[in-house]
C-alpha positions in Angstrom: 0.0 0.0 0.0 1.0 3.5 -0.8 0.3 6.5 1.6 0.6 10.1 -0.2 0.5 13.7 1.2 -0.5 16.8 -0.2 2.1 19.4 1.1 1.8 23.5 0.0 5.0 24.5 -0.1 5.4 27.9 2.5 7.1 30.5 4.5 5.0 28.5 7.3 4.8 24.8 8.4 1.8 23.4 7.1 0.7 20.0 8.2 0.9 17.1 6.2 -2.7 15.5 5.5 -3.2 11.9 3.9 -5.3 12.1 0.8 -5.8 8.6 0.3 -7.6 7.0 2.8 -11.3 5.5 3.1 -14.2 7.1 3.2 -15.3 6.2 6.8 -11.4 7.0 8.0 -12.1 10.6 6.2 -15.3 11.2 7.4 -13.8 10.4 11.0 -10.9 12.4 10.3 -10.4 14.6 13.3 -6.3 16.0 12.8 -7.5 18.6 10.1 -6.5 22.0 11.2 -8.0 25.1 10.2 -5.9 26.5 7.1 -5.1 23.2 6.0 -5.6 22.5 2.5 -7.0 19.4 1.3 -7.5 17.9 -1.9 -9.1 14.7 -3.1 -7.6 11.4 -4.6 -9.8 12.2 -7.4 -8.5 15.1 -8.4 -4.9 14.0 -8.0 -5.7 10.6 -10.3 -7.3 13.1 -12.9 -4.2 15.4 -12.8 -1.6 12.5 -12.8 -3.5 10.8 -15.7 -3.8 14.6 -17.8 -0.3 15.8 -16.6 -2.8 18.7 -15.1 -2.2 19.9 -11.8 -4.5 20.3 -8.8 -4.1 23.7 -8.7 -7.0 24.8 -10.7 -9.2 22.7 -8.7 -11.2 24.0 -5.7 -9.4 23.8 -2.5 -11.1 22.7 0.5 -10.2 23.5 3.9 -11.2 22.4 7.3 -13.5 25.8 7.4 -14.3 26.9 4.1 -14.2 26.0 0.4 -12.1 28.7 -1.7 -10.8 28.9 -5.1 -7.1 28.4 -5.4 -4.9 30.9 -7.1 -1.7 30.8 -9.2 0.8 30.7 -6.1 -1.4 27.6 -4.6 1.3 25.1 -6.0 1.1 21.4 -4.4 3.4 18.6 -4.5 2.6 15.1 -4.1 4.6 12.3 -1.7 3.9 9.1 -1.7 5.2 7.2 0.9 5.4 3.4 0.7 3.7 1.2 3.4 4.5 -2.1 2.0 7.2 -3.7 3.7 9.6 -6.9 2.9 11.0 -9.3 5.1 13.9 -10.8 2.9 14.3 -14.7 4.6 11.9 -17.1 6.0 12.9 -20.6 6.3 10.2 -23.6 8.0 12.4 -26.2 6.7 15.5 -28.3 7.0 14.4 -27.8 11.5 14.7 -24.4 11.1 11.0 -22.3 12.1 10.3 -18.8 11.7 8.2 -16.4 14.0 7.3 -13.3 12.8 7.3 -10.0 14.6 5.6 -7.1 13.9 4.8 -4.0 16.4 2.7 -0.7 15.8 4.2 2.4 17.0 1.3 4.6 16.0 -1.9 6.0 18.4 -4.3 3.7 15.9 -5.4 -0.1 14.8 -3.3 -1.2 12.1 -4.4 -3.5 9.5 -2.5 -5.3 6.7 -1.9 -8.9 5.0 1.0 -11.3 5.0 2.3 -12.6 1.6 4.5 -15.9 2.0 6.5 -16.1 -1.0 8.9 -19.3 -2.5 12.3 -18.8 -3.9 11.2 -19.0 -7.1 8.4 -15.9 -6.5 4.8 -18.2 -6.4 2.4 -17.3 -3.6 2.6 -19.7 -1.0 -0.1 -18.4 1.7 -1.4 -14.8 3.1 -2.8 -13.9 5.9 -4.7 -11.1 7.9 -3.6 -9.4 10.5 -4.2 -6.6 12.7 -2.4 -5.1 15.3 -3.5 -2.5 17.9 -2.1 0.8 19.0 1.3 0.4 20.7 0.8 -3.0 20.5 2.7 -6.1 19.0 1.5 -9.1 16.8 3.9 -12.7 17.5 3.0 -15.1 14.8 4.3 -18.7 14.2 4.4 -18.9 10.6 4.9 -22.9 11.1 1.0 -22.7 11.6 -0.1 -21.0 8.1 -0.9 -23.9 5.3 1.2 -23.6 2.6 4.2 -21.6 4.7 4.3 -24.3 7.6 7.4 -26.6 5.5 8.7 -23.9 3.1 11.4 -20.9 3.0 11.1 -17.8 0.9 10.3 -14.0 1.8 7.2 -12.1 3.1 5.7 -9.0 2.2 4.0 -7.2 5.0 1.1 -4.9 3.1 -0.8 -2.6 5.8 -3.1 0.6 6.1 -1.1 2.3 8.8 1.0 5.3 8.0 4.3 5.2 7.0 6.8 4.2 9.5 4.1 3.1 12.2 4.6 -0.6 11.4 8.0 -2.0 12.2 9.1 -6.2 12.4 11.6 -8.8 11.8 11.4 -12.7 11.4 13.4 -14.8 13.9 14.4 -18.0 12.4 14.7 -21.1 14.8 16.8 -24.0 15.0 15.2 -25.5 18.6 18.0 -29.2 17.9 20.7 -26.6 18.1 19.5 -23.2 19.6 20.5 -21.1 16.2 18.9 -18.1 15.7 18.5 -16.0 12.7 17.0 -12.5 12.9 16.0 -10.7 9.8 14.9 -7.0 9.6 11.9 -5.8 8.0 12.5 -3.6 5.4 10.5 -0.7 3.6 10.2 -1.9 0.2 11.8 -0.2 -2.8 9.8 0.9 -6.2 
């Protein structure tokens, strides 16, 4: 998943606002300040697609809808969510547990993609993990993961840098233990 911002360049700090969220997480969106300019995913799409820009398009702010004018220049972030875990390995003795925690003030949801060596889909699986909490999963325990090696993708809806993990590989004959960060992944 991708997060983008909408930032106004200015002799001011503005605040940055997500753009592309759902429509009950915008309804219920309470961090909008007055002043802060907001734009829709809409509009953006259409001016990506055109090579147009949002700022001919109404602006809307927390208070009051106004007409933007020539110095009302935006540019667009997109922040990647999606995260990769490089090494799993559930065979050969070896098990792997995974380890994710949210940092952020909000419920994090998101889906685990098991992949082989060779790039098939082995198994997902859902997951969400609650503010300041943390999410231990045996990966042993997912059909299709439980006797294979390979790499995850963590894909969630929390902003980025909230969601931060690693995979501990096991050897229980021997006591080995492998630990393997969780990465942001790169375009």
């Amino acid at each position: 998943m991708r997060s983008a911002s909408v930032v106004k360049p200015a002799m001011s700090e503005k605040k940055i606002v997500n753009v592309f969220t759902s429509p009950a997480s915008r309804a219920s969106d309470t961090s909008a300040t007055p002043g802060t300019r907001r734009t829709s995913a809409t509009a953006l799409a259409t001016a990506s697609r055109t090579g147009g820009s949002v700022a001919d398009r109404p602006c809307t702010t927390a208070v009051s809808t106004t007409d933007c004018g020539p110095d009302d220049v935006y540019r667009i972030r997109a922040y990647e969510t999606t995260y990769t875990i490089p090494r799993f390995n559930n065979a050969d003795g070896q098990v792997t547990i995974l380890v994710l925690h949210n940092r952020g003030s909000e419920t994090v949801s998101g889906n685990l993609w098991f992949w082989s060596p060779a790039g098939a889909l082995l198994a997902n699986s859902g997951f969400t993990v609650a503010p300041q909490g943390g999410l231990v999963f045996d990966t042993t325990t997912l059909p299709g993961a439980s006797s294979a090696s390979g790499s995850i993708t963590v894909s969630n809806d929390g902003a980025y840098g909230i969601v931060e993990g690693k995979a501990v590989a096991l050897e229980p004959g021997t006591g080995f233990t492998s630990d393997t960060p969780m990465v942001a992944r790169t375009p």
